[in-house]
C-alpha positions in Angstrom: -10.4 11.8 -0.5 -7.1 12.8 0.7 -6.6 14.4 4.1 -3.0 16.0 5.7 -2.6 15.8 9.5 0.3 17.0 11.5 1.4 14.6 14.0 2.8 15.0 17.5 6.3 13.7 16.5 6.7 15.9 13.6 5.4 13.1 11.1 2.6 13.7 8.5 0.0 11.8 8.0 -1.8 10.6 5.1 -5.3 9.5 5.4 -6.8 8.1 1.9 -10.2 6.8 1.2 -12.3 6.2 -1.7 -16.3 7.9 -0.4 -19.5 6.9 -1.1 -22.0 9.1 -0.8 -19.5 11.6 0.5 -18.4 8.8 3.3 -15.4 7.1 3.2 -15.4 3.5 3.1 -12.3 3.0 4.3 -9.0 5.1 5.7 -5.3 3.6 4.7 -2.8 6.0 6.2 0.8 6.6 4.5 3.2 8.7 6.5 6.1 11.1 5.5 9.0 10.9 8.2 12.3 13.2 7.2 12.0 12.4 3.8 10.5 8.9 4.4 7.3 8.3 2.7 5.7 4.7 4.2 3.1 3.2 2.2 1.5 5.3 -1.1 -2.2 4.3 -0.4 -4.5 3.1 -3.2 -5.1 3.5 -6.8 -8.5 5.2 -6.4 -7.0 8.4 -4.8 -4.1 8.9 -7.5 -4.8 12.2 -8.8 -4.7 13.4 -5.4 -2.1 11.4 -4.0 0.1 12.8 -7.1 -0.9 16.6 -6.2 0.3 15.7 -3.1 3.4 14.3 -3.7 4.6 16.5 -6.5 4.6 19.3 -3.7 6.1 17.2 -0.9 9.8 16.7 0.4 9.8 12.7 -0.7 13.2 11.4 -1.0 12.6 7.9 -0.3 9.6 5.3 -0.5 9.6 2.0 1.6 6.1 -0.2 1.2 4.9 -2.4 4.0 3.5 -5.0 1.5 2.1 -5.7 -1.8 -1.6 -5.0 -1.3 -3.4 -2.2 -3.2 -4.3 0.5 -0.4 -0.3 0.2 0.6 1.4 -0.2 -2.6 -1.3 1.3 -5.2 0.4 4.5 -6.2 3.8 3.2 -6.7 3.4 3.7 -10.5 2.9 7.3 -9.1 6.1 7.6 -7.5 7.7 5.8 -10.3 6.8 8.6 -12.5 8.3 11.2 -10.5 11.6 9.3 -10.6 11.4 7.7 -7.5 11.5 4.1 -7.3 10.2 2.7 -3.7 11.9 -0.1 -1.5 9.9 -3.0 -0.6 10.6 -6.9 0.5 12.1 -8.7 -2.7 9.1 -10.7 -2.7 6.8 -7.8 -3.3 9.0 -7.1 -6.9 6.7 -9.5 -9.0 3.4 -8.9 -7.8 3.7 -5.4 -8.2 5.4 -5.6 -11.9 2.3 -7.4 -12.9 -0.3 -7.0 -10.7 -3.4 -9.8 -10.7 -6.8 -8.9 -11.3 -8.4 -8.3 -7.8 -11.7 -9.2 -6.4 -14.5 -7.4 -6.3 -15.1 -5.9 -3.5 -11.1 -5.0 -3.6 -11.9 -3.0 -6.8 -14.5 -1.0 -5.3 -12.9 0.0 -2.2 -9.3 0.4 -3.3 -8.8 0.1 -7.1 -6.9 -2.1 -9.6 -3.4 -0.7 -9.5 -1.2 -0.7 -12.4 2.0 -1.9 -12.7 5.0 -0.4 -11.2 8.7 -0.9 -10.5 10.0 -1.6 -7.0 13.8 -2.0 -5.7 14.9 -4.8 -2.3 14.8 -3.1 0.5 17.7 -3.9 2.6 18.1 -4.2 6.5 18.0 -0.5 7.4 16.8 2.3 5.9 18.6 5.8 6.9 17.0 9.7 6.9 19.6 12.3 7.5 18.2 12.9 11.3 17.0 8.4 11.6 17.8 4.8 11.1 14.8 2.4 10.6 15.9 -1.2 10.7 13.6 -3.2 8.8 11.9 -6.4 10.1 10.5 -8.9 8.0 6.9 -9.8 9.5 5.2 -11.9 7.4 1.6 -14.1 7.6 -0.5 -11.3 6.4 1.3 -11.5 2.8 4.5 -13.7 2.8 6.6 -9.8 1.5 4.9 -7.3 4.7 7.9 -5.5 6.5 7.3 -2.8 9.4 10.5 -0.2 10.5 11.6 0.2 14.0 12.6 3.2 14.6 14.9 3.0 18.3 16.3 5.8 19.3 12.3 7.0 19.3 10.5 3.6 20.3 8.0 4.4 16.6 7.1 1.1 15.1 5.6 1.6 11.8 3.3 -1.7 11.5 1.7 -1.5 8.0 -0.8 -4.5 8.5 0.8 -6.3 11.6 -1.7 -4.5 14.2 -5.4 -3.3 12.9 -6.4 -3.7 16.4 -5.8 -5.6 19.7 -8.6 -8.8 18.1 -7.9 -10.6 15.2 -11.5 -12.2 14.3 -11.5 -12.5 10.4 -8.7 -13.5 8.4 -7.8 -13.5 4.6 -7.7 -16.4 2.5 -3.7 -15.7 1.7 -2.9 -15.0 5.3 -1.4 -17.3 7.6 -2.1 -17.0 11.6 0.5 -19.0 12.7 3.0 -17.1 11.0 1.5 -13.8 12.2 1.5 -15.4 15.9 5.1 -15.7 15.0 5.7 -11.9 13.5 4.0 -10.5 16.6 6.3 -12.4 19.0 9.4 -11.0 16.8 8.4 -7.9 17.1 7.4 -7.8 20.7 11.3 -8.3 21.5 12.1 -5.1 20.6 11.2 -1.8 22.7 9.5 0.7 21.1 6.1 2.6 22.3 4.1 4.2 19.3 2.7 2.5 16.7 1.8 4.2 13.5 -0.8 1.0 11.7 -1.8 1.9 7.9 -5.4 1.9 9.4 -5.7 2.4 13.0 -3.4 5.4 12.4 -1.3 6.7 15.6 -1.8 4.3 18.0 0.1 5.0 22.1 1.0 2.6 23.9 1.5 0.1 20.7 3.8 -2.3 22.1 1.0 -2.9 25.0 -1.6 -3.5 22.4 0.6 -5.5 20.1 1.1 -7.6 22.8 -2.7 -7.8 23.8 -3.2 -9.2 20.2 -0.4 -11.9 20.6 -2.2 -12.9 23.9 -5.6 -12.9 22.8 -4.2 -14.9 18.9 -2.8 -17.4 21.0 -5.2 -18.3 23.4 -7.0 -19.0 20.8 -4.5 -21.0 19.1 -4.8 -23.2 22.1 -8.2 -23.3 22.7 -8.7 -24.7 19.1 -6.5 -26.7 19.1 -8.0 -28.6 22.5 -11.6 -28.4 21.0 -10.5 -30.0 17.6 -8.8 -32.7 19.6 -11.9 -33.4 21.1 -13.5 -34.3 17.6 -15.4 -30.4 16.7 -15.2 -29.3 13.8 -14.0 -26.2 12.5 -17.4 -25.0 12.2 -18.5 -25.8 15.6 -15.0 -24.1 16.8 -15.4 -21.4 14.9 -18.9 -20.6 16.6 -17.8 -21.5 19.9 -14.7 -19.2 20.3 -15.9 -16.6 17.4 -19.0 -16.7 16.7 -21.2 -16.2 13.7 -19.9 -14.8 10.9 -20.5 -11.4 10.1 -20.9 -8.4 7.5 -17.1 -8.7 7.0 -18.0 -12.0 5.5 -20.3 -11.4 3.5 -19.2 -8.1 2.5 -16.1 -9.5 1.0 -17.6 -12.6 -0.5 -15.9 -15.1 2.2 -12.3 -13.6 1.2 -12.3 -12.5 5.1 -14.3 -14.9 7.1 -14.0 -16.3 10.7 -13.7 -19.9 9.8 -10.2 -18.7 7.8 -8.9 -17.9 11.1 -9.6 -21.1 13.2 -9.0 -23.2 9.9 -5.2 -21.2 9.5 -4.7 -21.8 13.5 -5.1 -25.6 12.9 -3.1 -25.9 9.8 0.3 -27.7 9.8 1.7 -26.0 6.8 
């Protein structure tokens, strides 16, 4: 599934999913800004990413980070002679991508391989200037673009939502704690997240997730200094785990989280 909406600013947005049943399982959003496209979605939707694109004003790619539902068309692009921008580090996971799990396959789709170029520190449109900050902790390669002059922060994976409760075995908390605070020094207002989609007031929200992260930074940190473990943390300031969980095979769990808060690395 591949949907078009017009957006308030002038953008477009793309909203991909794979359906089941006729439902979507999931929405990643790419957007097109004055030639710009963010993000290329996942490999599931290619024939109708590529329809798209053949008939759309693309003059530039950037990708927020490696994974599949951002990156997963890039071979896509590549064959239309357009080579997309993305962190250096992205370059060799997307050259040869692994095998992914499961449930990653089913949602999203193995992508094939495809060629990507470093992005530098600003990306220019004829009528913009995106600087590009490097926000890593959810992959070590995620980037999002500040746009000033209009306060538009396009986030890729750095926001989702205003509570961060499950976490991926690759991602790092601290760091992300980190990324938000970076970010959070700039001024923008609207956030465009690959999932969320057009989020106003972004910066406020951003924010609320920094606060709520890092309260519970500190409160797991006290209760592990008070001999719990990260199980009994994990319930006390979480919860039990949930369908997220189990859905993805413990790849995403609530334990992840407190157990990347308490790491040292």
């Amino acid at each position: 599934m591949l949907l078009l909406r017009q957006l308030p600013e002038g953008l477009t947005q793309v909203r991909m999913a794979t359906t089941w049943l006729g439902r979507p399982l999931m929405f990643c959003h790419a957007y097109l800004v004055d030639g710009l496209l963010v993000d290329c979605g996942h490999p599931l939707v290619a024939p109708e990413f590529e329809q798209w694109a053949e008939g759309a004003d693309i003059g530039k790619a950037v990708i927020t980070h490696h994974h599949e539902d951002h990156a997963g068309n890039a071979a896509v692009l590549n064959r239309m002679g357009i080579t997309p921008s993305a962190h250096p580090l992205a370059a060799s996971w997307l050259a040869a991508p692994p095998r992914l799990l499961f449930y990653e396959r089913v949602i999203w789709g193995q992508p094939p391989p495809a060629a990507v170029k470093p992005l530098g520190e600003q990306v220019a449109t004829p009528r913009y200037l995106f600087r590009v900050l490097h926000t890593p902790g959810h992959t070590g390669d995620h980037v999002a673009l500040l746009e000033e002059s209009r306060g538009w922060l396009f986030s890729g994976d750095l926001f989702l939502g205003d509570r961060l409760l499950y976490l991926r075995r690759e991602e790092d908390a601290r760091q992300i704690l980190s990324s938000l605070l970076a970010v959070l020094q700039y001024d923008f207002d609207t956030v465009f997240c690959a999932h969320r989609g057009r989020v106003p007031q972004g910066r406020k929200l951003l924010a609320r997730k920094y606060e709520f992260l890092h309260e519970k930074w500190q409160e797991a940190c006290e209760l592990s200094r008070q001999g719990k473990s990260d199980r009994e943390i994990t319930r006390r300031l979480l919860g039990r785990e949930g369908l997220m969980t189990w859905a993805t095979a413990w790849d995403l769990s609530k334990r992840q989280l407190v157990r990347s808060l308490l790491s040292e690395k």
